[in-house]
C-alpha positions in Angstrom: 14.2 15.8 22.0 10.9 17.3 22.2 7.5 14.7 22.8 6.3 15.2 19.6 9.8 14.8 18.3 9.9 11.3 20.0 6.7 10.7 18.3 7.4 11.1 14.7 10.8 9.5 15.2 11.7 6.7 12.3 11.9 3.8 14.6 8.7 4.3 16.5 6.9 5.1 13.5 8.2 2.6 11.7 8.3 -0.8 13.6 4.5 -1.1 14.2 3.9 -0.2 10.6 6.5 -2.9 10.2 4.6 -5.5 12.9 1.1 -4.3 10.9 2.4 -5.1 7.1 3.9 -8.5 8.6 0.6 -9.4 10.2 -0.8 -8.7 6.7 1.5 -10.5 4.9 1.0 -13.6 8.0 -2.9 -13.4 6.6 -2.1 -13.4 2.9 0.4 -16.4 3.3 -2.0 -18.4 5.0 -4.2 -17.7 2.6 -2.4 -18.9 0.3 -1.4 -21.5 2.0 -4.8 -22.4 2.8 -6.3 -22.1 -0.3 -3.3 -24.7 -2.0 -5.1 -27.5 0.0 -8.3 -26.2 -1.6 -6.1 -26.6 -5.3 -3.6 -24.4 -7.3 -6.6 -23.4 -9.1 -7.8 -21.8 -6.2 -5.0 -19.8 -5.6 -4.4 -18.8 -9.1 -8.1 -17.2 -8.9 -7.1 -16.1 -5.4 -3.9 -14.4 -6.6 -5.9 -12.7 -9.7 -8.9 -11.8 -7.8 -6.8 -9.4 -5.4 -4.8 -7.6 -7.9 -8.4 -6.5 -9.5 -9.2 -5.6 -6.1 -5.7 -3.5 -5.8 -6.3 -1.9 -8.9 -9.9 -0.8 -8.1 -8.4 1.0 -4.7 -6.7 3.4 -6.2 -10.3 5.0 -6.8 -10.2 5.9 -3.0 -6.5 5.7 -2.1 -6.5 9.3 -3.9 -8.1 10.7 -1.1 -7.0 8.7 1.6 -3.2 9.5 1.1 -3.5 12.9 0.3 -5.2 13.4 3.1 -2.5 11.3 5.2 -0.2 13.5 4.0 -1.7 16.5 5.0 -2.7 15.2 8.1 1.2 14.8 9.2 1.8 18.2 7.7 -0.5 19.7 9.4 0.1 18.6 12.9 3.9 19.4 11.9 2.1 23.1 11.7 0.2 22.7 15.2 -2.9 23.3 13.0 -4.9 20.0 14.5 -8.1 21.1 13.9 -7.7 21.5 10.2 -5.8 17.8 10.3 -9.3 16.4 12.1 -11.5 18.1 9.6 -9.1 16.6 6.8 -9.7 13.2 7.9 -13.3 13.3 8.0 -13.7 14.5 4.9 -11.3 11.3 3.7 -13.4 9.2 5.7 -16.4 9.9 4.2 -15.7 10.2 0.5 -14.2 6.8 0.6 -16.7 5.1 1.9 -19.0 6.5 -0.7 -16.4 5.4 -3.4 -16.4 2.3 -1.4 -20.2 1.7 -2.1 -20.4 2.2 -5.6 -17.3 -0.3 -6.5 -19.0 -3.1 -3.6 -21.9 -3.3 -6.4 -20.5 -3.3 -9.6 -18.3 -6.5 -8.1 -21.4 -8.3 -6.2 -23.2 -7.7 -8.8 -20.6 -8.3 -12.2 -18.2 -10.7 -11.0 -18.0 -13.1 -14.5 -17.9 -10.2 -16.9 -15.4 -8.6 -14.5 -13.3 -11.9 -15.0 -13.8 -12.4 -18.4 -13.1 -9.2 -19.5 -9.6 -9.7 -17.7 -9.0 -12.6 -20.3 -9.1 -15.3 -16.9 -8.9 -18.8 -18.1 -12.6 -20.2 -18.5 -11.9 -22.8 -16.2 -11.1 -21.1 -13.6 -14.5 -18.6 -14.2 -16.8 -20.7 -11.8 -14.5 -20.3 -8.6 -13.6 -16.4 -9.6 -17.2 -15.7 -9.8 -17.8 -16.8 -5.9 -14.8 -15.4 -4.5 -14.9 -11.7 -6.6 -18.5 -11.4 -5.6 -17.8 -11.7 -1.9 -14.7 -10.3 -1.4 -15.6 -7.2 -3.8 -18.5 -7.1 -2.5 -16.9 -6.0 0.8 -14.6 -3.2 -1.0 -16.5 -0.8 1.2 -14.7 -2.3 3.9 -11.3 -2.1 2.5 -12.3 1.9 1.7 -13.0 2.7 5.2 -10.0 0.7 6.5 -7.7 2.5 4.1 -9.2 6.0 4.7 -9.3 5.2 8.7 -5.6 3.6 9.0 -4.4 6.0 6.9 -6.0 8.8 9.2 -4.6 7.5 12.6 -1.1 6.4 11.5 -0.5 9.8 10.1 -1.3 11.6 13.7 1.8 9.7 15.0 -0.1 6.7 16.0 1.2 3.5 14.3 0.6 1.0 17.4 -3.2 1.5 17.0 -3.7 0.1 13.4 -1.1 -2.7 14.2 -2.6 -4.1 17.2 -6.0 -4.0 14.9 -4.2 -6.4 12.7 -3.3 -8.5 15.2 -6.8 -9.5 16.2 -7.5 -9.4 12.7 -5.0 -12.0 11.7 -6.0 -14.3 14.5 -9.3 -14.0 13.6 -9.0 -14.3 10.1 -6.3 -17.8 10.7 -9.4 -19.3 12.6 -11.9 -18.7 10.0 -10.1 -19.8 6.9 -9.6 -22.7 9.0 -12.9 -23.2 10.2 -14.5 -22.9 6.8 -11.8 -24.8 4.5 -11.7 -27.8 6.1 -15.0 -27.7 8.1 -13.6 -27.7 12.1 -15.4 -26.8 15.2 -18.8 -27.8 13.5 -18.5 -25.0 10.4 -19.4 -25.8 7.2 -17.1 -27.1 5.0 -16.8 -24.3 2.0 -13.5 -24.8 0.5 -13.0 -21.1 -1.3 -16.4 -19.7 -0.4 -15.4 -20.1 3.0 -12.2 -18.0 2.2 -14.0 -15.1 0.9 -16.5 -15.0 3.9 -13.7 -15.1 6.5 -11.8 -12.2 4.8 -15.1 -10.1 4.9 -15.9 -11.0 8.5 -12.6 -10.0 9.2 -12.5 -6.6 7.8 -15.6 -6.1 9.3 -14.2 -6.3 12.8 -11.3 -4.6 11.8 -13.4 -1.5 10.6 -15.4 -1.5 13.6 -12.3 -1.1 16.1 -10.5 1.6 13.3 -13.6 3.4 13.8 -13.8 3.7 17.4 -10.3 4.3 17.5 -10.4 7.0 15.0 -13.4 9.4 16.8 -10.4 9.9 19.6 -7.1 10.2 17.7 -7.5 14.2 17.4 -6.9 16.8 20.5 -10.7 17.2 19.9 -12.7 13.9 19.4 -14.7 13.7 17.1 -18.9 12.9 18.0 -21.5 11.5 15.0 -22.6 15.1 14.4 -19.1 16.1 13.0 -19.2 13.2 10.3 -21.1 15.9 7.7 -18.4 18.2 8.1 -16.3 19.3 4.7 -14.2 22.0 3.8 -14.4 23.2 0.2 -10.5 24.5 0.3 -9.4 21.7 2.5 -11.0 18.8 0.4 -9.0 21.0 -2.5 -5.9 20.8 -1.2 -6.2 17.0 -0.8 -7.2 16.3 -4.0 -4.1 18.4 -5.2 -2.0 16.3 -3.5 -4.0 12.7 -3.9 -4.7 12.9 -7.3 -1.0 12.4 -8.4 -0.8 9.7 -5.8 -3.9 8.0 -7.0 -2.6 8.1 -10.6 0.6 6.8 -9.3 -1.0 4.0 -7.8 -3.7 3.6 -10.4 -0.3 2.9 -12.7 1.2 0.5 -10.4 -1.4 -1.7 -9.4 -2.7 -1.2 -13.6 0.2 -2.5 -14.8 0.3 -5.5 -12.3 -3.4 -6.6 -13.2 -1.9 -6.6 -16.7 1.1 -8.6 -16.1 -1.4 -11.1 -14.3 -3.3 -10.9 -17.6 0.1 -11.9 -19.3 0.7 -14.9 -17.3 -2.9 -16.3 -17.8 -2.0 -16.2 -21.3 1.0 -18.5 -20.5 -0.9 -20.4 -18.5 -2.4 -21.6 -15.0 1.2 -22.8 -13.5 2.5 -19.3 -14.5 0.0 -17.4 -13.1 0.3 -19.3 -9.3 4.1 -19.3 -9.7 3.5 -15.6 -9.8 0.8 -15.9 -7.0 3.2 -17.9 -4.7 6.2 -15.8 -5.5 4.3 -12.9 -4.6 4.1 -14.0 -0.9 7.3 -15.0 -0.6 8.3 -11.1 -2.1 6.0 -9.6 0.5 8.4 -10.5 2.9 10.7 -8.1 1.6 8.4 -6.1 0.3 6.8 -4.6 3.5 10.3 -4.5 5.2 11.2 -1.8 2.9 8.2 -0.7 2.6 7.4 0.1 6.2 11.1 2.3 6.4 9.2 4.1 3.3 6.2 4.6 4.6 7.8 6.0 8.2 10.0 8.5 6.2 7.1 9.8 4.5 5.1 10.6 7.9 8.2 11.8 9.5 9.4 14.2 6.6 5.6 15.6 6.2 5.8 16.5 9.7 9.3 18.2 9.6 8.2 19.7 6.5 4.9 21.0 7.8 7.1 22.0 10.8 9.5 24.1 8.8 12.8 21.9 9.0 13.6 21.2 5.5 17.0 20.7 6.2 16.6 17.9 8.7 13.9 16.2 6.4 16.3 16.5 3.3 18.7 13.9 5.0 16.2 11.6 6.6 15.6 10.5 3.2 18.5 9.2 2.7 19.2 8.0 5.8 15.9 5.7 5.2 17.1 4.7 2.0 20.6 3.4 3.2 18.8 1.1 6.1 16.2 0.2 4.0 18.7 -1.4 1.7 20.1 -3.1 4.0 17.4 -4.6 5.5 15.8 -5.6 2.1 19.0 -7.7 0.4 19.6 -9.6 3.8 16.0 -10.8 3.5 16.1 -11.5 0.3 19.1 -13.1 0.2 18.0 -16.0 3.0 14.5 -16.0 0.8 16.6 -16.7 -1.7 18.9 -19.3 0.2 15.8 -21.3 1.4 13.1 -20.4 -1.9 12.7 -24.4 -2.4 11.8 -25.0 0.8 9.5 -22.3 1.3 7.9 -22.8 -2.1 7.4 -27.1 -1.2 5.2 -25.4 1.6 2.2 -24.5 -1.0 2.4 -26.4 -3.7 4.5 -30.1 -4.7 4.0 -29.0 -8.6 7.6 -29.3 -10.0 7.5 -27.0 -12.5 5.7 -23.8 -10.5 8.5 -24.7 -7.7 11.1 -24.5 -10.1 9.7 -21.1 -11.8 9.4 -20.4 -8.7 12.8 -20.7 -8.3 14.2 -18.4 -11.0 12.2 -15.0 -9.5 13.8 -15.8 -6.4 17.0 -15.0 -7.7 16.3 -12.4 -10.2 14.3 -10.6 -6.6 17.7 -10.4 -5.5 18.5 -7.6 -8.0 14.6 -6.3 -8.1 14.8 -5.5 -4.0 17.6 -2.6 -3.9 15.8 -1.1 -6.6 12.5 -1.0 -4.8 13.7 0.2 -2.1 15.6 3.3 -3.4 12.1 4.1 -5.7 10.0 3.8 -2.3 12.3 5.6 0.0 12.5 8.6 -2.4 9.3 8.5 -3.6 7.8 8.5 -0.7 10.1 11.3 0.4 9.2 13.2 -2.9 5.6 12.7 -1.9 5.6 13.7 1.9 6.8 17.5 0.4 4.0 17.8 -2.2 6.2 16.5 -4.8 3.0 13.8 -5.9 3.1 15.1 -9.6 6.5 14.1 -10.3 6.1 10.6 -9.3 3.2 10.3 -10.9 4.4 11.2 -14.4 7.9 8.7 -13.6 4.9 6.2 -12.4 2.9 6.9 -15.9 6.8 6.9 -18.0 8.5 3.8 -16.5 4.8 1.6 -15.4 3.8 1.6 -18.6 6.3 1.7 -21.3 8.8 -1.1 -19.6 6.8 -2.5 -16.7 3.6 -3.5 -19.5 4.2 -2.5 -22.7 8.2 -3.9 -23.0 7.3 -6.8 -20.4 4.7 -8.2 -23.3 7.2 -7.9 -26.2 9.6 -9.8 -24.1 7.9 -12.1 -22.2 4.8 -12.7 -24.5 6.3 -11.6 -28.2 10.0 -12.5 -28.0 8.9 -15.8 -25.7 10.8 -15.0 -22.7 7.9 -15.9 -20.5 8.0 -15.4 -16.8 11.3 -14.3 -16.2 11.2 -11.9 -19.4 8.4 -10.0 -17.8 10.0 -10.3 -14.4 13.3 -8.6 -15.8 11.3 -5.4 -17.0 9.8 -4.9 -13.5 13.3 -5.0 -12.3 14.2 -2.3 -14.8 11.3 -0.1 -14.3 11.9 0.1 -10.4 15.4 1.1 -11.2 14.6 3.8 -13.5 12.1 5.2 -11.1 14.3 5.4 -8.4 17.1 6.9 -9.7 14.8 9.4 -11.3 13.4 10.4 -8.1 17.3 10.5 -6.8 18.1 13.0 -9.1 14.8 15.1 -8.5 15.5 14.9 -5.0 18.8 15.6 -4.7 17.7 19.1 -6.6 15.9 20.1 -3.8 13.0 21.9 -5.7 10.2 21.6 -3.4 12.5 22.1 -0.4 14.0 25.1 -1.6 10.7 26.7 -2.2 9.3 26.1 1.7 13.0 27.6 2.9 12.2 30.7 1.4 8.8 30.6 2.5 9.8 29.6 6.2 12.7 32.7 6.0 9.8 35.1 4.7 7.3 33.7 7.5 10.2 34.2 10.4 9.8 37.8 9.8 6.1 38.0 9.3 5.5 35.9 12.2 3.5 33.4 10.4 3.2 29.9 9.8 3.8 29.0 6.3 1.1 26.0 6.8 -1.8 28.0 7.2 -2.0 29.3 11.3 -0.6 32.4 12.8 2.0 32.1 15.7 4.1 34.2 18.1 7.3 35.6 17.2 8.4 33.6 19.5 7.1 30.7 18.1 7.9 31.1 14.9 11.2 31.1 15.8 11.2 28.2 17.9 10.1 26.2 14.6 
């Protein structure tokens, strides 16, 4: 196995994006866990304040994934100088993206809120926590753009050990603020917001330095105002499908939050708490997905379609593993877990219920991210997106309110239409993928280029060369 083979393999791509999304989901449980000593008020504004925050991110994710997935493709191609530019144009435009969203939310953070039908009680604490937090989108731009960028050269351990000191950092914080320790203020939820900013902050500043090297030719402050009219083109080609995909998921979800503040506070941090808990699972599969995606990008820029067409699958068959075992023993011990945040009866025992319905909602997510993700890594973005736009909106929103809000199913009503709507989108995306459209389409360009003696991805090579790939 060549080098570079070694380092696009699944397993070392995937177990320090595995280590980073656990580190992530470390900070967001004790955040939450935090925050429940501040109240279950706090969370609930905690838990609704960040899906806004998801939602807004699709505004730069566009550019930041398209330009991932180029970057891998690219390398794949031995074309590393067009990967470098790539990534600083992606860089650049989401900070700018970044900038304009930090203002609107410093500067709107009660409208924002009440527009997004939060109860009124809850208005006072959303206000402080939006304003900081969102305030700092700029932050979560530039991570994003700069993670995305490194990871997608081959280098996962990088961003990971980044969340490492983040997480540390951001534990000691929370702590220091919340309850006032080592001479800090005591700011209950204030505090909160201003260790997550610090934090990113940090992080930022290490991605940064880390990124100027992560290219055969590093990359010096001069070469920031570089951009490519035909490169940015191609990434918005491929981003904007991925944007609109997310733009759907993370959409939807912000309106399913909107549905449980109309049931009601204990609802809404059920939903908050069982998010955490789902994480765990979650970023397991989510980590196999994300390493397939890099992986096949690079095959496919590399011209080995036929090796990429199985790694899907084999992703999808571990992955699905490794998700039901997990959320089997969440499952076995969700009372326990749930007791840790909150002593409420009644958004333990809701609680509860998702638990066991996440036991059919996991396979599911798994099959839609491994394909997806597969689908996505080959250019595929556009069908995903209009699956995303199908299934998001017509079972994940619109048939989750007429069950859960119309027909009175509540919680587990709207739960039971996410669980149909990952289904449906992963076995969609089996069947596209399984029809090999987008692979069939580079083998004939890759036979054609084989004679030519050129690479399909945009740089001449040797005979030789060519046939080596």
């Amino acid at each position: 196995m060549a080098l570079s083979d070694k380092k696009f393999s699944l397993w070392i791509l995937a177990w320090p994006i595995f280590i980073e999304l656990f580190l992530q989901f470390l900070l967001g449980a004790a955040d939450t866990l935090m925050v429940s000593r501040i109240s279950d008020d706090a969370v609930a504004v905690v838990g609704f304040s960040n899906q806004l925050f998801q939602a807004l991110t699709t505004l730069f994710i566009t550019v930041a994934s398209g330009a991932g997935i180029l970057i891998a493709q690219k390398i794949g191609s031995r074309n590393g100088e067009d990967a470098r530019t790539i990534a600083i144009m992606a860089v650049n435009v989401s900070a700018v993206i970044g900038l304009v969203l930090s203002a609107v939310l410093f500067l709107m953070p009660g409208q924002i809120a009440s527009v997004l039908q939060l109860p009124e009680h809850l208005l006072p604490l959303a206000k402080t926590y939006i304003s900081i937090v969102g305030g700092g989108m700029v932050l979560i731009a530039l991570m994003s753009a700069l993670s995305t960028s490194i990871r997608n050269t081959g280098n996962t351990k990088g961003p990971m050990y980044t969340a490492i000191g983040m997480n540390v950092v951001h534990v000691f914080f929370n702590y220091a603020f919340i309850f006032g320790a080592f001479g800090f203020p005591k700011w209950g939820l204030m505090g909160v917001a201003i260790s997550t900013v610090l934090c990113r902050m940090l992080a930022t500043i290490v991605l940064f330095i880390m990124f100027l090297s992560s290219f055969e030719r590093t990359i010096s402050v001069r070469d920031l105002n570089v951009f490519n009219r035909k490169l940015f083109g191609d990434i918005i080609r491929i981003g904007w499908p991925l944007g609109v995909n997310m733009s759907c998921w993370v959409f939807t979800q912000l309106l399913i939050f909107t549905f449980l503040a109309i049931l009601g506070s204990n609802e809404l941090a059920a939903r908050t708490y069982m998010n955490t808990l789902e994480s765990f699972c979650f970023m397991l599969g989510y980590s196999i997905a994300l390493a397939v995606q890099i992986q096949i990008a690079h095959l496919f820029g590399a011209g080995r379609v036929k090796e990429a067409y199985g790694l899907a699958f084999k992703a999808m068959w571990i992955g699905l593993g490794v998700v039901t075992v997990n959320a089997f023993l969440i499952y076995l011990f969700g009372r326990q877990l749930l007791g840790l945040f909150t002593d409420n009866t009644e958004i333990v025992a809701l609680g509860v219920s998702l638990l066991g319905l996440n036991l059919v909602l996991q396979p599911g997510k798994m099959i839609n991210m491994a394909l997806g993700n597969a689908l996505n890594a080959v250019g595929d973005t556009r069908f995903t997106m209009w699956t995303s736009v199908f299934s998001m909106w017509l079972i994940a929103t619109g048939l989750a309110y007429f069950v859960g809000i119309h027909l009175g199913w509540g919680l587990v009503g709207i739960y039971l239409c996410m669980i149909l709507d990952e289904y449906v989108r992963g076995v969609l995306s089996l069947i596209r993928w399984r029809g090999k459209k987008f692979l069939r389409r580079a083998e004939q360009n890759e036979a054609e280029a084989r004679v030519r003696g050129v690479d399909t991805a945009g740089g001449s090579l040797s005979k030789q060369t060519a046939l080596d790939v």
